[in-house]
Every structure is written in structure tokens, then in C-alpha cells.
N, C-alpha and C positions, 0 to 999 in steps of 0.2 A: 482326252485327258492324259495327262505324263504318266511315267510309270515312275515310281519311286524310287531311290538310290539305297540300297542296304550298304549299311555300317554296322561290320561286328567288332566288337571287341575282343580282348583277347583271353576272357574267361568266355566267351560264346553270348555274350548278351549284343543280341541285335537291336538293332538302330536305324530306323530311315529319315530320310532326308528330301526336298526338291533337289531335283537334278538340274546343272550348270546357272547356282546361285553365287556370287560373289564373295559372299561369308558364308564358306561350309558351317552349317550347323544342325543336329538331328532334329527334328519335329517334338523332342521334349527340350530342346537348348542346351544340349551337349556340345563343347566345343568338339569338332572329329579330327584328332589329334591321334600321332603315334599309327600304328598298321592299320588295314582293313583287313579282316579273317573272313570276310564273307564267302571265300570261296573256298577255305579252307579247313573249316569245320562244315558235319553233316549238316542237315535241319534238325535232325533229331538231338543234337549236342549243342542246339541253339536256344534260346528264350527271348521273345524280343518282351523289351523293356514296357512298362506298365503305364509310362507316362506318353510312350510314342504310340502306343495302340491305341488310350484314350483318345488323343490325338486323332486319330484316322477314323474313331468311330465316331466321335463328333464333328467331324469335315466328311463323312461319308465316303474316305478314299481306299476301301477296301477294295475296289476295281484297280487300285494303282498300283499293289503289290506286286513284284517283280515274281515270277513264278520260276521254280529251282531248276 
């Protein structure tokens, strides 16, 4: 199984995504648009978003989370 792509934004709301898809888009259908802060902000100054997490526990890809 892939590991997922984090996308943060630049208030610290993270975002994942398939990695080397054709039309980047987050797993809630965010365009990912402008910087990526993933590595930029702690974990602790992050939140990942509510629609992309439902997402992962309904496809069961909490194995895919990229670890910091």
C-alpha cells in the first residue's frame, strides 16, 4: 500500500492526497494550490482537516500516513 502525500496549508491545516496522480487533489477535493508547509510547521501546529480524515477512515488508509 502507498504511503500518502501530506499537503499543509499555510494556517497548518493538513491535507493528504495519492501520491504521483495527474490532477493533484487532497482526498477531501481540495485543489493543492500555492505552497506546501508540511515540513514546515511542527505536528503539534498542524490539524489535519475533518473531511480528509473521514476519508482515510472510511478507505481504512490509516497504514498510509506518512510518519514525521
Amino acid at each position: 500500500m502507498k504511503t500518502l502525500f501530506e499537503w499543509t496549508k499555510r494556517l497548518g491545516q493538513r491535507h493528504y492526497s495519492f501520491p504521483g496522480v495527474d490532477f493533484p487533489e487532497t482526498l477531501c477535493g481540495c485543489p493543492m494550490l500555492g505552497n506546501n508547509y508540511a515540513t514546515i510547521y511542527k505536528d503539534e501546529d498542524k490539524q489535519t482537516c475533518s473531511d480528509c480524515q473521514k476519508v482515510i477512515e472510511m478507505k481504512g488508509l490509516h497504514g498510509c500516513i506518512p510518519s514525521s
